[in-house]
mmJSON file of the N, C-alpha and C atoms, coordinates in Angstrom:
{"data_MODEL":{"atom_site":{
"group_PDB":["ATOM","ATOM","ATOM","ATOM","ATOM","ATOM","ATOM","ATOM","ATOM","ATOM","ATOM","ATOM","ATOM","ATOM","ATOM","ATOM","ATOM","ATOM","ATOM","ATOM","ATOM","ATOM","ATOM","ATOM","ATOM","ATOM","ATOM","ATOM","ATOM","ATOM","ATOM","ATOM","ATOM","ATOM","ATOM","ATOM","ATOM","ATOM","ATOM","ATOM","ATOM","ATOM","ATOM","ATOM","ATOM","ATOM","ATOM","ATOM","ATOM","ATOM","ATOM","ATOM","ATOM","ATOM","ATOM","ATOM","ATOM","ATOM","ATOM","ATOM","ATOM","ATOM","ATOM","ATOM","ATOM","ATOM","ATOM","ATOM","ATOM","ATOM","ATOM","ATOM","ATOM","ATOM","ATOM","ATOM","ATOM","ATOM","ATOM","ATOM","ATOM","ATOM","ATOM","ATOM","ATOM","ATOM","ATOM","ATOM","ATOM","ATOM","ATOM","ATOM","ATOM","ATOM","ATOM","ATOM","ATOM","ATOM","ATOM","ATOM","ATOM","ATOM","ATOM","ATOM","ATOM","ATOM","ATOM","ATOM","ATOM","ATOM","ATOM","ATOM","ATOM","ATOM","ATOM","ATOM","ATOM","ATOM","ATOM","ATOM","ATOM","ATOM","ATOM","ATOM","ATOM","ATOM","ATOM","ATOM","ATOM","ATOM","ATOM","ATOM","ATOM","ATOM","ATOM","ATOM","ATOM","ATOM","ATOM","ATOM","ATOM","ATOM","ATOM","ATOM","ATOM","ATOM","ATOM","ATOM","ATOM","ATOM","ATOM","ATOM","ATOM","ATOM","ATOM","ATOM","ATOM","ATOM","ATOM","ATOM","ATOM","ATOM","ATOM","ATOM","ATOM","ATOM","ATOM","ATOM","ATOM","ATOM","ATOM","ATOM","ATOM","ATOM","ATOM","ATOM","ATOM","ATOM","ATOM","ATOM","ATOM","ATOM","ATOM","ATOM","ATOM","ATOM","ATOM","ATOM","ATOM","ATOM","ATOM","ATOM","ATOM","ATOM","ATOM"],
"id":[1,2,3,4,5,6,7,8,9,10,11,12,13,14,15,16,17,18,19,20,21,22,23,24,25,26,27,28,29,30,31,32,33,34,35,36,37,38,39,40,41,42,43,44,45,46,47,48,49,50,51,52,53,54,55,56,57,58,59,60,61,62,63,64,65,66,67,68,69,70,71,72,73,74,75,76,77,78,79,80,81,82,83,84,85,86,87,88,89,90,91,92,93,94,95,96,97,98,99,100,101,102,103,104,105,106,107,108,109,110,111,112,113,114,115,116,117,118,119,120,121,122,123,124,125,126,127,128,129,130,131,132,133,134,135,136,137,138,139,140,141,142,143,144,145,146,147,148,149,150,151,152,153,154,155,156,157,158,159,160,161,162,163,164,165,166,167,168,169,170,171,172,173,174,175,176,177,178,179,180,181,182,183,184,185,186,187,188,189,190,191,192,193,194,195],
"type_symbol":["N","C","C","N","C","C","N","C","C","N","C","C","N","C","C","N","C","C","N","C","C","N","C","C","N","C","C","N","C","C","N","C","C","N","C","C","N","C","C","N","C","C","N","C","C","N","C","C","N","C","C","N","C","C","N","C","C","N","C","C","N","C","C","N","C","C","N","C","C","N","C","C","N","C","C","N","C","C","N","C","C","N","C","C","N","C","C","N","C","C","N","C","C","N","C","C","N","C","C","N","C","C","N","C","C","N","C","C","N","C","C","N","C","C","N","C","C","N","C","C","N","C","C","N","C","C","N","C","C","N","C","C","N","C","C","N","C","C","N","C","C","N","C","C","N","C","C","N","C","C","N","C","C","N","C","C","N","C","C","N","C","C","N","C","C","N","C","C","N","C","C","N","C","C","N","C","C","N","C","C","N","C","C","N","C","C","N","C","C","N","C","C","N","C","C"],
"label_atom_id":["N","CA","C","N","CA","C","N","CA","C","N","CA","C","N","CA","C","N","CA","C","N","CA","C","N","CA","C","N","CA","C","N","CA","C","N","CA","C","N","CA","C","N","CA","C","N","CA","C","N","CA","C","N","CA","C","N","CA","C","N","CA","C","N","CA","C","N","CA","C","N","CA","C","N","CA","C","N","CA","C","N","CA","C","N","CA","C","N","CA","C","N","CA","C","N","CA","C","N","CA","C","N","CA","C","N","CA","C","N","CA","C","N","CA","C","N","CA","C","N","CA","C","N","CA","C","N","CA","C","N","CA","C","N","CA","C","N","CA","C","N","CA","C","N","CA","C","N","CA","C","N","CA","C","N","CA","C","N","CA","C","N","CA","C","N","CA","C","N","CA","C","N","CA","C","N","CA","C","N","CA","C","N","CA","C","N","CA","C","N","CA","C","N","CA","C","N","CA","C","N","CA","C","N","CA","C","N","CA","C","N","CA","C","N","CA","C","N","CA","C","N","CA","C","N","CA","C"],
"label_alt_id":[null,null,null,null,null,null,null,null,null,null,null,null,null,null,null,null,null,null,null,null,null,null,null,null,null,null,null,null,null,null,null,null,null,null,null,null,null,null,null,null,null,null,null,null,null,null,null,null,null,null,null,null,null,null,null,null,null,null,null,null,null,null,null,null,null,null,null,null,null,null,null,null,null,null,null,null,null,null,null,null,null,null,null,null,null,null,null,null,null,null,null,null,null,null,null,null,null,null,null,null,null,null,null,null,null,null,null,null,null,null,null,null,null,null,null,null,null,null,null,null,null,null,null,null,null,null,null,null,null,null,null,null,null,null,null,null,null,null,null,null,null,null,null,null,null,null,null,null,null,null,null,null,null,null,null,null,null,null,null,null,null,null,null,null,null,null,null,null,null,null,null,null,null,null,null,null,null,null,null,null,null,null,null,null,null,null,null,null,null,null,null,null,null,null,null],
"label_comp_id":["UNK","UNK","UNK","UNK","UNK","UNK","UNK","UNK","UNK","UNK","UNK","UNK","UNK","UNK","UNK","UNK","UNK","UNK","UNK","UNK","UNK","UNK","UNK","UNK","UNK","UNK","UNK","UNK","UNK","UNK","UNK","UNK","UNK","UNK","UNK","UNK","UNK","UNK","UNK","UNK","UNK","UNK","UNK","UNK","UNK","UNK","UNK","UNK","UNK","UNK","UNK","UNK","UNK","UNK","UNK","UNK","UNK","UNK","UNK","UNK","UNK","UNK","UNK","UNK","UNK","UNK","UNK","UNK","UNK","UNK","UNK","UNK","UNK","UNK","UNK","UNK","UNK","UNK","UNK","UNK","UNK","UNK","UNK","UNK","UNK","UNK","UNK","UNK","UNK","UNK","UNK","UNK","UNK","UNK","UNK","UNK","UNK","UNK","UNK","UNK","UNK","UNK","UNK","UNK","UNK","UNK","UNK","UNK","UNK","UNK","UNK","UNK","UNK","UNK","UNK","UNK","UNK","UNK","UNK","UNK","UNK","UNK","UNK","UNK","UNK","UNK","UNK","UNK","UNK","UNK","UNK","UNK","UNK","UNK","UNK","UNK","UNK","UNK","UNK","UNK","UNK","UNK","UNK","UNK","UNK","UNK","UNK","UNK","UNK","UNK","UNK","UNK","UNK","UNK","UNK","UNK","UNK","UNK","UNK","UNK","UNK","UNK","UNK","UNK","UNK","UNK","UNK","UNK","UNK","UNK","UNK","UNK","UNK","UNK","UNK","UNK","UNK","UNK","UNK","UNK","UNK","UNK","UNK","UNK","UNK","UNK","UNK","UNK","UNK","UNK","UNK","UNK","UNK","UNK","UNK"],
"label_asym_id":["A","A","A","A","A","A","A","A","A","A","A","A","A","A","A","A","A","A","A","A","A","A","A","A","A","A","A","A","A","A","A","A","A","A","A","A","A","A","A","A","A","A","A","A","A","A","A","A","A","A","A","A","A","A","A","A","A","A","A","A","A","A","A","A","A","A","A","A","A","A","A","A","A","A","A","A","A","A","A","A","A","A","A","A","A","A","A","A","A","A","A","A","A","A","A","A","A","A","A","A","A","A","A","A","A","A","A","A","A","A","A","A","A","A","A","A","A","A","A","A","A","A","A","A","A","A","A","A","A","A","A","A","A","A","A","A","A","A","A","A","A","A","A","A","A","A","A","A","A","A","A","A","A","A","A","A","A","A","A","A","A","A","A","A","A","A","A","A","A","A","A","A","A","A","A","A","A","A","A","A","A","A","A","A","A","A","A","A","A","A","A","A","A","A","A"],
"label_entity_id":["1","1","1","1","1","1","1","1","1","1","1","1","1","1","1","1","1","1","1","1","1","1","1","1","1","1","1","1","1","1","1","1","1","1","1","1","1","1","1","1","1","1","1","1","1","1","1","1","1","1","1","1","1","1","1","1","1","1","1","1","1","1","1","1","1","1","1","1","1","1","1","1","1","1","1","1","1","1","1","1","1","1","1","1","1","1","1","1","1","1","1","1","1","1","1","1","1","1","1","1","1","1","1","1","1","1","1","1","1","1","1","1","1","1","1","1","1","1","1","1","1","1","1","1","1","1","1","1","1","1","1","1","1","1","1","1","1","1","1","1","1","1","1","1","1","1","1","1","1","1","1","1","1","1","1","1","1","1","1","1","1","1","1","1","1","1","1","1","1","1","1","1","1","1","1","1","1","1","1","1","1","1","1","1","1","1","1","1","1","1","1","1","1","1","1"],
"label_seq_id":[1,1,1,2,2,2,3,3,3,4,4,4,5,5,5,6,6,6,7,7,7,8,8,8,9,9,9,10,10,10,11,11,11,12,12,12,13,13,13,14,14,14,15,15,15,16,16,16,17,17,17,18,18,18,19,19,19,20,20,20,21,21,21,22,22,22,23,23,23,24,24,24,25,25,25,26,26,26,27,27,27,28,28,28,29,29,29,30,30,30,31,31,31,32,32,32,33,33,33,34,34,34,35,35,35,36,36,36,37,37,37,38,38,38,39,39,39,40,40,40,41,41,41,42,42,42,43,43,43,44,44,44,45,45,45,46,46,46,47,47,47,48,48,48,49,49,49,50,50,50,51,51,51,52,52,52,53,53,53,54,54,54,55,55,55,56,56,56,57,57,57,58,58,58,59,59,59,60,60,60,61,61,61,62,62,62,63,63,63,64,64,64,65,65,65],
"pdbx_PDB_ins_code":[null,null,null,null,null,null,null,null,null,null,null,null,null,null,null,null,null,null,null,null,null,null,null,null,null,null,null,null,null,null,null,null,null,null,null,null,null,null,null,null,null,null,null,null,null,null,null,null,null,null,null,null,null,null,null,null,null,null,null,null,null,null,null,null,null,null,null,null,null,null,null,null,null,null,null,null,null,null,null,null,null,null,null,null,null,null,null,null,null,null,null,null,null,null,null,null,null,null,null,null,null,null,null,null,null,null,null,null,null,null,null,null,null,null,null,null,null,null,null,null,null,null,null,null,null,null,null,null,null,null,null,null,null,null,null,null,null,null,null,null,null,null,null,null,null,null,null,null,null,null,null,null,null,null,null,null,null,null,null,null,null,null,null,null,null,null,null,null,null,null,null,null,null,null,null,null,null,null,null,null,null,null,null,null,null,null,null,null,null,null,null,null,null,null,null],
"Cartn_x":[-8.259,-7.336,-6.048,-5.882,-4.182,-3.215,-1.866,-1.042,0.271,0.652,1.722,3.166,4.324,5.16,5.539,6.42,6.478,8.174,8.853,10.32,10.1,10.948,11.256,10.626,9.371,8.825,9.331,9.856,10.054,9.681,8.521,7.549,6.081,5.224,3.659,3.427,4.134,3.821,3.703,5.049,5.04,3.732,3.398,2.129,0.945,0.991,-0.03,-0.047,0.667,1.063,0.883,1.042,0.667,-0.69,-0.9,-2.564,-3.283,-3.107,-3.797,-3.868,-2.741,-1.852,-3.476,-3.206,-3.656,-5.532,-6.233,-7.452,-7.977,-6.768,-7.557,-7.829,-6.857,-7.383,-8.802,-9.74,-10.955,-10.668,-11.495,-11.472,-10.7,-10.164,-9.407,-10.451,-10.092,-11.534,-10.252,-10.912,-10.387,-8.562,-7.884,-6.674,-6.175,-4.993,-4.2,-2.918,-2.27,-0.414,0.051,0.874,1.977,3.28,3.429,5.241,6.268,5.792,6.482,6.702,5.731,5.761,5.845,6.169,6.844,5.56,4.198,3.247,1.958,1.267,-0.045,-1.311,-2.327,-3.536,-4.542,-5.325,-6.426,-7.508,-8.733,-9.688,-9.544,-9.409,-9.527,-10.295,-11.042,-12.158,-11.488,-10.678,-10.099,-9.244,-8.62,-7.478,-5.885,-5.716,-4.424,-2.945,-2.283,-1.453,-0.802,0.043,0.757,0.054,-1.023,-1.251,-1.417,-1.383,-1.408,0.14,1.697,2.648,2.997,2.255,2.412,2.541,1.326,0.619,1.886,2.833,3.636,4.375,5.363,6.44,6.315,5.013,4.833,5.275,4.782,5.197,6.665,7.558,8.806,9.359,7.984,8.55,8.457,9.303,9.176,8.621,7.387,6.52,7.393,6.882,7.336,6.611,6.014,5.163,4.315],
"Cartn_y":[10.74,9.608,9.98,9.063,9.232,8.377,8.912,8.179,7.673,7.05,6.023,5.363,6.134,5.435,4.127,3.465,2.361,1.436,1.557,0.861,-0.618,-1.295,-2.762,-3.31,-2.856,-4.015,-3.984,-5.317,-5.483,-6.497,-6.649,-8.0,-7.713,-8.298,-8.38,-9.151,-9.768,-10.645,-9.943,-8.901,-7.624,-6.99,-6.216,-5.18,-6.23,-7.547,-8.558,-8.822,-8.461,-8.759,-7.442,-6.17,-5.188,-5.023,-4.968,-4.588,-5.66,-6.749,-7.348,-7.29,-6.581,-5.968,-4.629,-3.933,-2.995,-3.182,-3.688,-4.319,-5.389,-5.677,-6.343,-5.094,-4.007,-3.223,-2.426,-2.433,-1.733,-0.698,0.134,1.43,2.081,1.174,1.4,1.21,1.702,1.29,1.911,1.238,1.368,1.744,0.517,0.481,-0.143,0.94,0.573,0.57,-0.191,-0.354,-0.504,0.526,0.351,0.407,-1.105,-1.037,0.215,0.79,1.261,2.713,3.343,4.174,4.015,2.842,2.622,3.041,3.3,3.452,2.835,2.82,2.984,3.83,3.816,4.832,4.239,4.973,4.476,5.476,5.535,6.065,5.61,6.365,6.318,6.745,6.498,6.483,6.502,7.089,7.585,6.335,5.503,4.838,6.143,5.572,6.445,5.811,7.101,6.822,5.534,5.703,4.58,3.052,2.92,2.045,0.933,2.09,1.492,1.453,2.321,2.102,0.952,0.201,-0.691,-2.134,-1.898,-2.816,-3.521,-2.33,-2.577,-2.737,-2.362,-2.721,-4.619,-4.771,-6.014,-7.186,-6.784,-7.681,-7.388,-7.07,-6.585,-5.523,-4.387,-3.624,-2.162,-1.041,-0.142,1.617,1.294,2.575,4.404,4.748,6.266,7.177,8.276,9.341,9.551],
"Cartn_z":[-3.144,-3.195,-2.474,-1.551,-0.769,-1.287,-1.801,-2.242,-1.16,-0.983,-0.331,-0.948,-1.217,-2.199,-0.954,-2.464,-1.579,-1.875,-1.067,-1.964,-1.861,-2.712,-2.795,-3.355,-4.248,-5.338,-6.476,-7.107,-7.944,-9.652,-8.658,-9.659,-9.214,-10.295,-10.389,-9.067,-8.615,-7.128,-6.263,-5.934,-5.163,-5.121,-6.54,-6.485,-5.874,-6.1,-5.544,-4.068,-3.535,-1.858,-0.934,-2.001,-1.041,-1.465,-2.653,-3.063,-1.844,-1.933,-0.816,0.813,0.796,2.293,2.516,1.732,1.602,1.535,0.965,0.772,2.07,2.558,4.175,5.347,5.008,5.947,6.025,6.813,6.685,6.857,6.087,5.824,4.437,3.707,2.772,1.392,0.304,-0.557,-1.967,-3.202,-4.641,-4.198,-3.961,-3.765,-4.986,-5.342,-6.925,-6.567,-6.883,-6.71,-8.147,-8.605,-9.659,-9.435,-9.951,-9.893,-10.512,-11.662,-12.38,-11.74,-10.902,-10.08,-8.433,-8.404,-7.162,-5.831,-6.226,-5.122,-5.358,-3.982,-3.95,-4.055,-4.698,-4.2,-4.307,-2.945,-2.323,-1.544,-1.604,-0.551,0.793,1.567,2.932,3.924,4.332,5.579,6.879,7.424,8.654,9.011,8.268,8.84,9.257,10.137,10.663,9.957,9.49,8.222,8.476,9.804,10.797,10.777,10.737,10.657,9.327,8.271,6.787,6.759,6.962,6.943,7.22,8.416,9.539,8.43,8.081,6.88,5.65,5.407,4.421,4.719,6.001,7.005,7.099,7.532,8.119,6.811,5.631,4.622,3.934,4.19,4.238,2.819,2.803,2.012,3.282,2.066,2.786,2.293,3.468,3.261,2.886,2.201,2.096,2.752,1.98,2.299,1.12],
"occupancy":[1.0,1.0,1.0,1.0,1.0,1.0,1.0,1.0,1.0,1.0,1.0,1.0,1.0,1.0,1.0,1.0,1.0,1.0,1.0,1.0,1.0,1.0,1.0,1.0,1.0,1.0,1.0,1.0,1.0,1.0,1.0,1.0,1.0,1.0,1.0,1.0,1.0,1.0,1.0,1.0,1.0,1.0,1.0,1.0,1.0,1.0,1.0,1.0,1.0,1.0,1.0,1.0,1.0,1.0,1.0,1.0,1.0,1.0,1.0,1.0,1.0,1.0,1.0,1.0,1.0,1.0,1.0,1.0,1.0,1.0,1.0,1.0,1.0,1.0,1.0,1.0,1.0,1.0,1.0,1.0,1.0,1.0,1.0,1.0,1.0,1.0,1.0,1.0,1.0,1.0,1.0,1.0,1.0,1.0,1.0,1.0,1.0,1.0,1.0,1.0,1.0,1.0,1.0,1.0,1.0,1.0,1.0,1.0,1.0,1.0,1.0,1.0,1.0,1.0,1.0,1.0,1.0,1.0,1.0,1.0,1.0,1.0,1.0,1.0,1.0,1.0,1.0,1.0,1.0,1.0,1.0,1.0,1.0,1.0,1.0,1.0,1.0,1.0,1.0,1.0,1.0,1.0,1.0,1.0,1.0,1.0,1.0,1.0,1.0,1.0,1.0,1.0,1.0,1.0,1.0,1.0,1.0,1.0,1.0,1.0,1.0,1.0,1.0,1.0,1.0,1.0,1.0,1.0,1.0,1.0,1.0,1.0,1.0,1.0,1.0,1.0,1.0,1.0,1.0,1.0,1.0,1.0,1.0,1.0,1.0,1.0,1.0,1.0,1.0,1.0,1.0,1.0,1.0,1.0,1.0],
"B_iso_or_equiv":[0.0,0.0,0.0,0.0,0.0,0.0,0.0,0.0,0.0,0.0,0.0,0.0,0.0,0.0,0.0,0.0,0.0,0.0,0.0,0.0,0.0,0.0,0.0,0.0,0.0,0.0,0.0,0.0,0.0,0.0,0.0,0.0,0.0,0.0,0.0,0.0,0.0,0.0,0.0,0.0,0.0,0.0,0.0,0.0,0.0,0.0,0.0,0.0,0.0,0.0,0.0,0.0,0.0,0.0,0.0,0.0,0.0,0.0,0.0,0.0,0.0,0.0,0.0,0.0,0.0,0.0,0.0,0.0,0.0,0.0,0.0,0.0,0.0,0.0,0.0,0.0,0.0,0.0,0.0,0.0,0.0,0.0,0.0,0.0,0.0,0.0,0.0,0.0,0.0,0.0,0.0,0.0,0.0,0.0,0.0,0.0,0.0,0.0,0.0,0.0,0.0,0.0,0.0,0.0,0.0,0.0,0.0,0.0,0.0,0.0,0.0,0.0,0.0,0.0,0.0,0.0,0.0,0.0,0.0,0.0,0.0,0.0,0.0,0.0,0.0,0.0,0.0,0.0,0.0,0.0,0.0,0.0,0.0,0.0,0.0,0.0,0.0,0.0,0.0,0.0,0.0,0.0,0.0,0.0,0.0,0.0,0.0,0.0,0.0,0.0,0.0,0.0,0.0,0.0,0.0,0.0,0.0,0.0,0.0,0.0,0.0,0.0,0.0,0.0,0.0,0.0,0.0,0.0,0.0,0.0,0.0,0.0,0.0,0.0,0.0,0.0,0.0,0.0,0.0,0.0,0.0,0.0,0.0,0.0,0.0,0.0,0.0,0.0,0.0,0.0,0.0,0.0,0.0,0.0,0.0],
"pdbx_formal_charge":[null,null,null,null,null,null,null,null,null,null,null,null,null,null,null,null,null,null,null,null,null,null,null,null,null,null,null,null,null,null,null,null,null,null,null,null,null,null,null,null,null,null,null,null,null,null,null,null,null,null,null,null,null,null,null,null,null,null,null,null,null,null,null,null,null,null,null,null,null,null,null,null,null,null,null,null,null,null,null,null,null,null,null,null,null,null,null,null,null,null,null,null,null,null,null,null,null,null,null,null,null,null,null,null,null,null,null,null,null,null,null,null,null,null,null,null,null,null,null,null,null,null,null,null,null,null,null,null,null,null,null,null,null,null,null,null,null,null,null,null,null,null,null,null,null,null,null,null,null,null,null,null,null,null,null,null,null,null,null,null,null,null,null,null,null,null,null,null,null,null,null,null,null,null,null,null,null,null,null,null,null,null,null,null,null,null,null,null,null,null,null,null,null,null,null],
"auth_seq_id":[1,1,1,2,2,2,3,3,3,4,4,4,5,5,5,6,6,6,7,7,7,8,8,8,9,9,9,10,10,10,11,11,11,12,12,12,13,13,13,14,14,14,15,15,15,16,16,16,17,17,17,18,18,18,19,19,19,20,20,20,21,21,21,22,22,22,23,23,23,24,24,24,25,25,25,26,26,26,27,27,27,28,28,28,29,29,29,30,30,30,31,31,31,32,32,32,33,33,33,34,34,34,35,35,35,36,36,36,37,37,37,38,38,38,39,39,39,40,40,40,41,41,41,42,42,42,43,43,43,44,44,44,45,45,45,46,46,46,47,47,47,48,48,48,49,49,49,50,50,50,51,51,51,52,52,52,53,53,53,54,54,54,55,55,55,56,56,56,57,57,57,58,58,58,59,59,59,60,60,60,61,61,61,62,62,62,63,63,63,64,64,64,65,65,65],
"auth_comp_id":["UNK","UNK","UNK","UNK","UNK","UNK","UNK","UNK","UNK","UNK","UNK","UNK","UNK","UNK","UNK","UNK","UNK","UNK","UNK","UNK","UNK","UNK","UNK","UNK","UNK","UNK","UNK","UNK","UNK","UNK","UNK","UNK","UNK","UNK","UNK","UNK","UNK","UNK","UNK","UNK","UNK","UNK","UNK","UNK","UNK","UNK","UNK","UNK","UNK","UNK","UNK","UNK","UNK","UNK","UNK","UNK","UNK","UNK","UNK","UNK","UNK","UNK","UNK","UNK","UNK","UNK","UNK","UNK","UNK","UNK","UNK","UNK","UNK","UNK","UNK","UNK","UNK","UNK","UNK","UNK","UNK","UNK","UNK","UNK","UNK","UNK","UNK","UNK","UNK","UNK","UNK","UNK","UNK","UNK","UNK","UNK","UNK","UNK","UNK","UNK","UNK","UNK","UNK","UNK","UNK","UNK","UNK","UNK","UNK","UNK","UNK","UNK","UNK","UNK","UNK","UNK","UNK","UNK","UNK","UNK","UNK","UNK","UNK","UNK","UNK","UNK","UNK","UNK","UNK","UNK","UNK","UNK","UNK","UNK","UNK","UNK","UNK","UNK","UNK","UNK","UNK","UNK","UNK","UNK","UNK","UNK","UNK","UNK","UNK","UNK","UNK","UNK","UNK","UNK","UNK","UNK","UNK","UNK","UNK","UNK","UNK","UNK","UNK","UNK","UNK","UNK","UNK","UNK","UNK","UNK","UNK","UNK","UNK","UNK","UNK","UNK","UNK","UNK","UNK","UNK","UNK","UNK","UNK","UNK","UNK","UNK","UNK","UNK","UNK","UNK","UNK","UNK","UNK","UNK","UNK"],
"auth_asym_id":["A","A","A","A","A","A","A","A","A","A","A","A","A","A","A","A","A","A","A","A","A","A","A","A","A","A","A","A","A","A","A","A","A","A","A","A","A","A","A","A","A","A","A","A","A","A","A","A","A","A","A","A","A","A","A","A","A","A","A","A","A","A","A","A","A","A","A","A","A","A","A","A","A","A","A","A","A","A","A","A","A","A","A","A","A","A","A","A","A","A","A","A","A","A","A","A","A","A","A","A","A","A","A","A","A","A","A","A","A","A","A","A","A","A","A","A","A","A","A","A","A","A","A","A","A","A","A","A","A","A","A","A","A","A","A","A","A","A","A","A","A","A","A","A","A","A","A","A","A","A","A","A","A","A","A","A","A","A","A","A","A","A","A","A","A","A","A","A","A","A","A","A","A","A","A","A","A","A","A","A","A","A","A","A","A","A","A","A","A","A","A","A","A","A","A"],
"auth_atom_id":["N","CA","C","N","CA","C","N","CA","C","N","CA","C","N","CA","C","N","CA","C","N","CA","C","N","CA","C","N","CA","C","N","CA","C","N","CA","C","N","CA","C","N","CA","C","N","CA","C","N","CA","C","N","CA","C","N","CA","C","N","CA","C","N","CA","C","N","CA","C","N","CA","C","N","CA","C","N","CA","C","N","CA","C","N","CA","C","N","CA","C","N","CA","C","N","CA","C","N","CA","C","N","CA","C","N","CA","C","N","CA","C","N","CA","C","N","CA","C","N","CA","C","N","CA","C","N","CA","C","N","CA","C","N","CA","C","N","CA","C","N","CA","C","N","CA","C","N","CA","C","N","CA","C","N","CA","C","N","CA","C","N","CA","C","N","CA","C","N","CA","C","N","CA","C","N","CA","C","N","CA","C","N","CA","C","N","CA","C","N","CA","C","N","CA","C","N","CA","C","N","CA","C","N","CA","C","N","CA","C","N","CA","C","N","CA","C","N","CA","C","N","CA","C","N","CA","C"],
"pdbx_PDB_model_num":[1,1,1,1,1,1,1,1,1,1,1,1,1,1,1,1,1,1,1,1,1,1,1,1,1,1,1,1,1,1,1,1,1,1,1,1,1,1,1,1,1,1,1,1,1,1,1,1,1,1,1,1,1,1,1,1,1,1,1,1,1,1,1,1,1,1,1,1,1,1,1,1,1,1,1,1,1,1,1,1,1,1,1,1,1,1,1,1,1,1,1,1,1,1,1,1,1,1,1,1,1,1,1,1,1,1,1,1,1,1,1,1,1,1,1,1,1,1,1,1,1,1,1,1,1,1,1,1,1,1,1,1,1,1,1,1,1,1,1,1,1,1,1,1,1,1,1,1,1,1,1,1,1,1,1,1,1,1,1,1,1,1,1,1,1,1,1,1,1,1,1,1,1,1,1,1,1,1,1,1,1,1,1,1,1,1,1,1,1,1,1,1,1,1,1]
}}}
């Protein structure tokens, strides 16, 4: 499992907008977002990190490490 923090959520809508952010990308598989810990985790099948960052940039939060 690769984890991804993530700033700026602050509601169940949030964790709902990236979990889905996150679940359109192929290659991504059992993706979990908690607000309360501020990240994501997920299986990954060779997506390139940049491009999942990309993913969370695009919906106006902001990716960590």
């Amino acid at each position: 499992m690769e984890r991804l923090k993530i700033k700026g959520m602050s509601c169940q809508h949030c964790v709902g907008s990236v979990k889905k952010a996150l679940e359109d990308i192929a290659g991504l598989s059992q993706v979990t977002v908690k607000l309360d810990a501020g990240e994501a985790t997920f299986e990954n099948s060779n997506v390139p990190r940049e491009e999942i960052k990309a993913a969370i940039s695009n919906i106006g939060f902001e990716p960590g490490e």
